[in-house]
TITI-662910 format. One line per field, with one value per residue (C-alpha): residue number from 1; residue in one letter; x, y, z. Coordinates in steps of 0.2 Angstrom, whole numbers. Layout:
N
k NUM, ... .
r A, ... .
X X, ... .
Y Y, ... .
Z Z, ... .
END
This chain:
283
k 1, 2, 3, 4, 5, 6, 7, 8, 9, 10, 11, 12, 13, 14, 15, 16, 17, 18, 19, 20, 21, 22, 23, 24, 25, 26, 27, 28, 29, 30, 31, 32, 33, 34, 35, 36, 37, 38, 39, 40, 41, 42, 43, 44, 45, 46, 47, 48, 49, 50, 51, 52, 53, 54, 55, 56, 57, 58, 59, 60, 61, 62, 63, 64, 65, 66, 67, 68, 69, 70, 71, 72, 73, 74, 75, 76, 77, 78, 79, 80, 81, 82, 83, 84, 85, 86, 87, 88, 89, 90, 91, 92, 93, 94, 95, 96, 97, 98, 99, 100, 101, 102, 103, 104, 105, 106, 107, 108, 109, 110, 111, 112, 113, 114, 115, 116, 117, 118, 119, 120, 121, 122, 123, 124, 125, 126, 127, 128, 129, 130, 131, 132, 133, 134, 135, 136, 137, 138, 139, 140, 141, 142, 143, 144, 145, 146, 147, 148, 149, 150, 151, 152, 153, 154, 155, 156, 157, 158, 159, 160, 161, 162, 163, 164, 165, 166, 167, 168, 169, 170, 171, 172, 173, 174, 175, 176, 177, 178, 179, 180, 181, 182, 183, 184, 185, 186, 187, 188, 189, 190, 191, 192, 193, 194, 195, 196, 197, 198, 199, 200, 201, 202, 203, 204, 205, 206, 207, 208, 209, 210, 211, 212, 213, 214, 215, 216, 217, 218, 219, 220, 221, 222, 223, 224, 225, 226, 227, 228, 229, 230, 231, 232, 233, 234, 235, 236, 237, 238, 239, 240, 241, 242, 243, 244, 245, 246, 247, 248, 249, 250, 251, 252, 253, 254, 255, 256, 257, 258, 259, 260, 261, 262, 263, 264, 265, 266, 267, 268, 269, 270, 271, 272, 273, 274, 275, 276, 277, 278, 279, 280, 281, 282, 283 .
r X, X, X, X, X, X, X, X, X, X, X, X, X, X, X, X, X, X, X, X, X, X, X, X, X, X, X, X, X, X, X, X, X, X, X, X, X, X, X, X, X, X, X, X, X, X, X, X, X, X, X, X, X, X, X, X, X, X, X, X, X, X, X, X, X, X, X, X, X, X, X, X, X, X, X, X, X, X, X, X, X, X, X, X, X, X, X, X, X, X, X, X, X, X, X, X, X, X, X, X, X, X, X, X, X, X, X, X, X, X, X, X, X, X, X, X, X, X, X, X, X, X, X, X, X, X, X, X, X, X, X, X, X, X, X, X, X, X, X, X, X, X, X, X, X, X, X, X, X, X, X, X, X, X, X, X, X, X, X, X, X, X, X, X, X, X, X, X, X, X, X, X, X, X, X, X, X, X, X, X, X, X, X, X, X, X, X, X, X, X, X, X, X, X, X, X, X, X, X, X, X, X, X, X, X, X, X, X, X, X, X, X, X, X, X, X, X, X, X, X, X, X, X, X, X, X, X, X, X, X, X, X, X, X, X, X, X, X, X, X, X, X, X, X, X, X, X, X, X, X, X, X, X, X, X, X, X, X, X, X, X, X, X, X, X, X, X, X, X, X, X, X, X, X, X, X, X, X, X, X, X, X, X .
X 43, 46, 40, 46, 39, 46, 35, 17, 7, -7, 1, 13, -2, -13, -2, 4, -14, -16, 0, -7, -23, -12, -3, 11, 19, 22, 30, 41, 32, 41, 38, 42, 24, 17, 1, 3, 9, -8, -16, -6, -10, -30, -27, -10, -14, -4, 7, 19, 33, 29, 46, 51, 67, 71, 85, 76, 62, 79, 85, 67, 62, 68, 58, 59, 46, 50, 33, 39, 36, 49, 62, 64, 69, 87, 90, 81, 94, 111, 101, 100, 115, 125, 114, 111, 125, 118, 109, 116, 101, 89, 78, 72, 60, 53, 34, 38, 30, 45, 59, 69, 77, 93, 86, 92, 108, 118, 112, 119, 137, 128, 121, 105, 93, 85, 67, 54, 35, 24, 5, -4, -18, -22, -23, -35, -37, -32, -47, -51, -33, -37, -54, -44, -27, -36, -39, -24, -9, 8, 23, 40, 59, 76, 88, 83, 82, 72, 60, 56, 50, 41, 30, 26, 21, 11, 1, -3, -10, -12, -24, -5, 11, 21, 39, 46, 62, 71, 73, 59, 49, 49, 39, 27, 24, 23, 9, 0, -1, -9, -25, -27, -19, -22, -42, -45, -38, -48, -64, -61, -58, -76, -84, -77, -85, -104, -102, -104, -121, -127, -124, -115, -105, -117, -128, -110, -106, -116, -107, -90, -94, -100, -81, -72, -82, -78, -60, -58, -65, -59, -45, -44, -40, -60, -70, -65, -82, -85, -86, -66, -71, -87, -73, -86, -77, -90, -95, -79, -76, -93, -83, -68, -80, -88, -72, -66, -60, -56, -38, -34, -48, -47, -29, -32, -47, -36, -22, -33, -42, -25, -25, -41, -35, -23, -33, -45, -31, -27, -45, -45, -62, -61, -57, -41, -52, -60, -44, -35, -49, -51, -30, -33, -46, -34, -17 .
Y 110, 102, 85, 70, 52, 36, 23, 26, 15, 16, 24, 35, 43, 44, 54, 64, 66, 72, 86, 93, 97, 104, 118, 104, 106, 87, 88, 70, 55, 37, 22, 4, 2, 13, 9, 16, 31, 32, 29, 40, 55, 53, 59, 70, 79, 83, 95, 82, 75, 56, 44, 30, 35, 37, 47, 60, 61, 65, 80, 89, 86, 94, 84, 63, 51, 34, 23, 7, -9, -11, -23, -11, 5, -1, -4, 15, 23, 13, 18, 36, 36, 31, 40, 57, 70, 82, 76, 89, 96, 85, 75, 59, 47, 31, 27, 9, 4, -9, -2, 14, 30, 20, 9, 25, 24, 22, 44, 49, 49, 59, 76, 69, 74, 54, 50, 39, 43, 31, 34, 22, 18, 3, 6, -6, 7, 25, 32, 24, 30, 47, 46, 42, 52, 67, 56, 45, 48, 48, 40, 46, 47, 52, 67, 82, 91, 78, 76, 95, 93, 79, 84, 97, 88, 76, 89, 95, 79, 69, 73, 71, 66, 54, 54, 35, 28, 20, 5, 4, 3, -15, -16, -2, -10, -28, -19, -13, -30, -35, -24, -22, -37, -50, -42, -44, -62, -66, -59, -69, -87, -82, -80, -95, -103, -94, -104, -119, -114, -105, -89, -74, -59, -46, -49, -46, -29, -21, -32, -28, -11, -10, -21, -6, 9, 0, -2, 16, 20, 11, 2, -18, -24, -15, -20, -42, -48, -68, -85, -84, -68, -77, -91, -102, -117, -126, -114, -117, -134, -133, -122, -133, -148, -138, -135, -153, -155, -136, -137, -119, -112, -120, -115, -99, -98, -106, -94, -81, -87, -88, -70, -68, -77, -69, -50, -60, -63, -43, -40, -53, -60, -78, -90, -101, -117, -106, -100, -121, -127, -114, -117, -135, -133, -119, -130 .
Z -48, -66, -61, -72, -72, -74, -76, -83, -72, -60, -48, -58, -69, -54, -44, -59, -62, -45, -47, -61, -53, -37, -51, -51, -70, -76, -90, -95, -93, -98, -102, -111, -118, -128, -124, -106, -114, -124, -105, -98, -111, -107, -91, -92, -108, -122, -112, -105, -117, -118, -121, -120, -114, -96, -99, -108, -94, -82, -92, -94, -74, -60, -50, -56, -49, -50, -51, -61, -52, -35, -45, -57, -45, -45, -63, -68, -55, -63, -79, -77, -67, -82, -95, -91, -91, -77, -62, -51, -37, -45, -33, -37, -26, -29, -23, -17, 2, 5, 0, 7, -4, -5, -19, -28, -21, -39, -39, -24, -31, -45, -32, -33, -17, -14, -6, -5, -8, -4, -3, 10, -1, -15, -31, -40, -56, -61, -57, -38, -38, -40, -29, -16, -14, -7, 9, 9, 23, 12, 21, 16, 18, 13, 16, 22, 5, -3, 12, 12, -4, -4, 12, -1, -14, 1, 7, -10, -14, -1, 17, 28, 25, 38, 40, 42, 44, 29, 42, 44, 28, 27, 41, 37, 21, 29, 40, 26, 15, 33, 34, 15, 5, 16, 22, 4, 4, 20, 14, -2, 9, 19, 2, -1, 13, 10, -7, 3, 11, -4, 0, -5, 1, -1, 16, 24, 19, 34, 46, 40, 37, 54, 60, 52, 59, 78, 72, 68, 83, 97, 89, 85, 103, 111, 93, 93, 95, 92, 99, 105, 115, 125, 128, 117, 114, 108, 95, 88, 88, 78, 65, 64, 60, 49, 39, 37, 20, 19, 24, 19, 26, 41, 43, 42, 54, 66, 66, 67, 80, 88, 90, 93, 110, 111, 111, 125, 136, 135, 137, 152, 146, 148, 164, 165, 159, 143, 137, 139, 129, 115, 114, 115, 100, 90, 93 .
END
């Protein structure tokens, strides 16, 4: 595979990165910014050709990733689309986790093979980026041509790929933003709580390391532990108190303790009194 591409961020370099090491040949890479080209070149080579023309990365590629940021998927496919003369055969696939291959769809009139590539995996930098992909699942979709290719390109670079609906992506992603984005926003309003006892995150690694290990063990629903769990209601009227003047916080551990009673009512752990008063407490 000639692989091609568009947009020279994070991810795109990373995974570029990554094919090169795999025997892949990248051999285009776009972008607006020069700068990202400069990036871009640190870890491609000088192989590649770097552009800022789109178009141009569509003629030399066989093969066209399309890593620019998701509300820009549309406008590169209408772009190319319009641009490029011969895109007969040629498969393209966006790396967004929201959206499916039909965010390419301006190419399908054009004999383009259309698919989505998304790795299930954050990507703070380029090089945790890289560290990472050898363990990452890789979830994708499309037709049947482009999906044979891309469960090649998944298991060159990735641990497994994962075929997903296109329907379905928005809930995948939604899933992800979940246990990733919003653990990181969690963990950031329980920092922000430590500050208030003079404390910091550090000391909690081990216990959230630990919460993880169980997770991936038994699953989320056997590894709740707590106050909610013992049907403590005490406990955590003591935490709401604790959190007047906190309204976000607060908010936050409420709903969550929502569904941490609602995991205990699964697990069957509390009386009919524990659960009323830890609902009474939560509502």
């Amino acid at each position: 595979m000639n692989i091609g591409i568009i947009g020279a961020g994070k991810v795109g370099v990373a995974l570029g990165y990554a094919f090169r090491q795999k025997g892949f040949s990248v051999v285009a890479v776009s972008s607006r910014r020069q700068g990202s080209l400069e990036i871009a070149r640190k870890y491609l080579g000088s192989d590649p050709t770097y552009t800022t023309d789109n178009g141009r990365v569509a003629e030399l590629a066989d093969v066209i990733a399309v890593t620019t940021q998701d509300r820009e998927i549309n406008n590169v496919a209408q772009e190319l689309s319009i641009l490029v003369d011969s895109l007969e055969g040629k498969m393209v696939f966006h790396t967004s986790g929201a959206h499916p291959a039909s965010e390419l769809s301006p190419l399908d009139q054009r004999g383009c093979h259309l698919g989505s590539f998304h790795p299930l995996q954050t990507f703070p930098d380029i090089e945790s980026g890289v560290a990472v992909l050898p363990d990452t699942y890789i979830f994708i979709e499309g037709d049947d041509e482009a999906r044979e290719g891309l469960q090649t390109l998944a298991r060159a670079v990735g641990f497994d790929s994962v075929i997903i609906e296109g329907k379905n992506k928005v809930l995948y992603h939604l899933s992800a933003v979940f246990v990733c984005n919003l653990l990181t926003a969690l963990l950031y309003s329980g920092e922000g709580i430590m500050g208030n006892a003079g404390i910091d995150l550090k000391p909690f690694y081990p216990i959230i390391k630990a919460t993880l290990k169980n997770i991936e063990s038994k699953g989320p629903l056997l590894s709740l532990t707590g106050p909610v769990i013992r049907g403590d209601a005490g406990t955590v009227a003591s935490h709401i108190t604790a959190l007047e003047g906190m309204e976000l916080h607060e908010r936050v551990y409420k709903a969550l303790s929502l569904v941490a009673l609602d995991i205990s009512e699964k697990r069957q752990t509390l009386t009919e009194e524990q659960r009323e008063a830890l609902k009474s407490l939560l509502e």
